[in-house]
C-alpha positions in Angstrom: 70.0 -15.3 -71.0 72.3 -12.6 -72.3 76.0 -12.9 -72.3 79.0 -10.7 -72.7 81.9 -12.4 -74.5 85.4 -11.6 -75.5 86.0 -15.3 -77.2 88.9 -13.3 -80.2 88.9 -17.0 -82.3 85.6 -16.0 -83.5 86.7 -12.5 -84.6 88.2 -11.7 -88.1 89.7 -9.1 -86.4 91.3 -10.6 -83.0 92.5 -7.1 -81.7 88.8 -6.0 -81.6 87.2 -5.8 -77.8 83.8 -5.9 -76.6 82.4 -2.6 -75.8 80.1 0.1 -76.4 77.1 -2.4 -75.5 73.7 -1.1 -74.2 71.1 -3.9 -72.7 67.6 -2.9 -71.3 64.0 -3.5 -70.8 64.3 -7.1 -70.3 62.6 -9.8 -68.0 65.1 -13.1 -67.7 64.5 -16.2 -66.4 67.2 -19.2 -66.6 68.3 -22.2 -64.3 71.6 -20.4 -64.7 73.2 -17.1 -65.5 70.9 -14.3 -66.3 73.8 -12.1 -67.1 77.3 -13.4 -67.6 80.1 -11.2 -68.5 83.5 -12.7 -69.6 84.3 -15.6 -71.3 87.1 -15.4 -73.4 90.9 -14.2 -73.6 90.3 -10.7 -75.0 88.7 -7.6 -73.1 85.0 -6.3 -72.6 84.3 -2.7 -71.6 82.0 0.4 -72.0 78.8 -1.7 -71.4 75.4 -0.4 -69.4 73.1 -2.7 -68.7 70.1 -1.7 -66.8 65.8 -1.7 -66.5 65.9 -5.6 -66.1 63.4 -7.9 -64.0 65.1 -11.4 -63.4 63.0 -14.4 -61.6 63.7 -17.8 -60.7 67.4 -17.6 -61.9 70.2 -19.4 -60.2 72.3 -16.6 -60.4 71.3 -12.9 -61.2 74.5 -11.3 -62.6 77.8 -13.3 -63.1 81.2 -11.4 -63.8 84.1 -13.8 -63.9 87.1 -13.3 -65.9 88.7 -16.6 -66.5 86.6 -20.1 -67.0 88.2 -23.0 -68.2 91.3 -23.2 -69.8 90.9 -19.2 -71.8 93.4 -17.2 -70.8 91.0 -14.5 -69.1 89.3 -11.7 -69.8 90.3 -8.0 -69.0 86.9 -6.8 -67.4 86.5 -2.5 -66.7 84.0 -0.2 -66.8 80.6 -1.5 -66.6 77.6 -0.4 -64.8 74.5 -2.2 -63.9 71.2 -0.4 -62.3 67.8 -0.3 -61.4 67.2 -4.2 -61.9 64.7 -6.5 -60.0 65.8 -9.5 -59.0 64.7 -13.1 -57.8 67.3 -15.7 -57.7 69.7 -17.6 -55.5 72.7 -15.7 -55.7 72.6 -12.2 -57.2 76.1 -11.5 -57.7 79.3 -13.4 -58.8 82.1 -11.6 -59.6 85.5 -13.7 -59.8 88.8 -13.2 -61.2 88.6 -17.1 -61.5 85.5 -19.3 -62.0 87.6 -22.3 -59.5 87.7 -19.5 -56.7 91.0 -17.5 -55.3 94.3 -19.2 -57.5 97.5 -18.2 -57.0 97.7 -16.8 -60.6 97.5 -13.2 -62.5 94.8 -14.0 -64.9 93.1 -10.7 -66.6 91.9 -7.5 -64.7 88.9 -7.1 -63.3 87.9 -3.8 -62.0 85.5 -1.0 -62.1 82.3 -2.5 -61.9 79.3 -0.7 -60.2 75.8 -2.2 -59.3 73.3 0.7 -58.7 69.4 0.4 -57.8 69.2 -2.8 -57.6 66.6 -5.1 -55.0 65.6 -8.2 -54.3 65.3 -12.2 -52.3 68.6 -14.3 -52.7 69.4 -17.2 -50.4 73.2 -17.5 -51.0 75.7 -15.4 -50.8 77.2 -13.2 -53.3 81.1 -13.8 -53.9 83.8 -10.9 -54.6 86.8 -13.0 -55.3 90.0 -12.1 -56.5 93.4 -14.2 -56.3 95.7 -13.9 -54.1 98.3 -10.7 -55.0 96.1 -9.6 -57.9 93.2 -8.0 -56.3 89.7 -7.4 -57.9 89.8 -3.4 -57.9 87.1 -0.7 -57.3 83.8 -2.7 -57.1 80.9 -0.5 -56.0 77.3 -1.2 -54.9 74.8 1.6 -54.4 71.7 1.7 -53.1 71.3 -2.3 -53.0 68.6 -4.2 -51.1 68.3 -7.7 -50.6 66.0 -10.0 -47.8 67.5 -13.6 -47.6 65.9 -16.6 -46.9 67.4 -19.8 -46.8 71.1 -20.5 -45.3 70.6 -23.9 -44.3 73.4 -25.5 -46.1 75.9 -22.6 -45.0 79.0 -23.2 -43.6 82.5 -22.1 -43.3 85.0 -23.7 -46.5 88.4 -23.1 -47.0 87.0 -21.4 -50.1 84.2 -20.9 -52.0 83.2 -20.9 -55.6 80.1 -21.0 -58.0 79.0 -24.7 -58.1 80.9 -26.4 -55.6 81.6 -25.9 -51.7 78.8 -24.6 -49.2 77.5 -21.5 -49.5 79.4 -18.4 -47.4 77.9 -17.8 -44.2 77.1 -14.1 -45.8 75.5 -11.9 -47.4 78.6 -11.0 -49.6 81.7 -12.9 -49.2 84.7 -10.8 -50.3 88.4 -12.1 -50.8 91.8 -10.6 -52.2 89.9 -7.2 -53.6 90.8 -3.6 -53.0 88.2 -1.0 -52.8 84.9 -2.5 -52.9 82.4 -0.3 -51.5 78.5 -0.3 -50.4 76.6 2.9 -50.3 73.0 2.9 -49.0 72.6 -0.7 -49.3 70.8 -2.9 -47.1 70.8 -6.8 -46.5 67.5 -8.2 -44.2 67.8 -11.3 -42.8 65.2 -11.5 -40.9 63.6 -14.6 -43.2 66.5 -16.5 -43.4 67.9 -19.2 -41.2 71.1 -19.2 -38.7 73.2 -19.9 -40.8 74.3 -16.9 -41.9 76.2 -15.4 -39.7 77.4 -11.8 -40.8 76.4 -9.1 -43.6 79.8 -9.1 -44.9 83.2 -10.9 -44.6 86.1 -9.3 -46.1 89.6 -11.6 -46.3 93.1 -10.8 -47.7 91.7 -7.2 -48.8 91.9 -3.6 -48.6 89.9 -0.5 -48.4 86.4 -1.5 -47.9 84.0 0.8 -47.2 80.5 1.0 -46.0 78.9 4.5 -46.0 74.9 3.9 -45.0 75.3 0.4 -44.3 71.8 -1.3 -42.6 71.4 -5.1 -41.8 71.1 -7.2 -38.9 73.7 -9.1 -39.0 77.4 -7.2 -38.5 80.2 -7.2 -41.2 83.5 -8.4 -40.8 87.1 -7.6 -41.7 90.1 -9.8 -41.2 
């Protein structure tokens, strides 16, 4: 539905980033992204997004840096609140599209969800690679129920399209600092298959502060 790009071959001016970008008052629905940031090889930044209802939507709000063969995009400092959401899995942020690589890529850091509620039945992914973390994600005041978890299973690694889904709520990997503040995850509709709030692999400084579900987080 509405994408964020930094693709510089369409630019007269290739030095120019993407930034300084307001979205509201919207109602999305899509079989696939209803917000996508990246996209690109340039950088996107300064952008609010906010007062948005998203339904039957395969994913609610997609951050990756790199897809395909662009070189990546250098994602900071944007901020998304008070949105409703109905979808499968309501957040995706990814240095890499193909999961945890064992390359730089762009930066991706800085990003804060705030007021945000809804059903899901996947699993969101956090996903850096490995010695280049995905920095400073925060997540206040989020509540989501989950139904669903049927097809999820443990995978060497997990990824957008492919794989089973994580056996959490969010499934975070090489980050640093990715925090949840007053947020909540019920699953109380959803299957056995889950089997934990939160996982959290190969990173550092996580913290919950007001953390509520019933099922416990993990750190390894």
């Amino acid at each position: 539905c509405i994408t964020l790009r930094a693709d510089l071959q369409q630019l007269k001016n290739q030095d120019r980033p993407c930034e300084d970008i307001t979205v509201s008052n919207c109602i999305l629905k899509t079989c696939c992204n209803a917000i996508r940031v990246g996209v690109g090889s340039g950088i996107i930044r300064k952008a609010v997004l906010g007062n948005l209802v998203i339904r039957e939507t395969r994913t609610g709000i997609c951050v990756v840096s790199k897809y395909g063969s662009y070189a990546g995009v250098d994602i900071h400092d944007i901020k998304f609140h008070d949105i409703y959401m109905e979808c499968k899995r309501p957040f995706l942020v990814q240095s890499s599209i193909r999961g945890p690589l064992d390359a730089e890529d762009q930066s991706l850091h800085d990003v804060e969800f705030i007021n945000i509620s809804g059903t899901a039945n996947r699993g969101s992914l956090v996903q850096g690679n490995p010695g280049y973390p995905i920095k400073r994600i925060s997540f206040n005041n989020v509540n989501i129920a989950y139904t669903g978890g049927e097809d999820a299973a443990e995978a060497e690694y997990h990824t957008e399209w492919r794989n089973p889904c994580p056996p959490e709520g969010f499934h975070l990997e090489n980050t640093s600092e990715v925090s949840f503040k007053e947020v909540r995850l019920d699953f109380s509709q959803a299957s056995q298959g889950y089997r934990r709030s939160i996982r959290s692999l190969k990173s550092t400084g996580m913290k919950l502060e007001k953390f509520q579900s019933d099922l416990p987080a993990m750190e390894e």
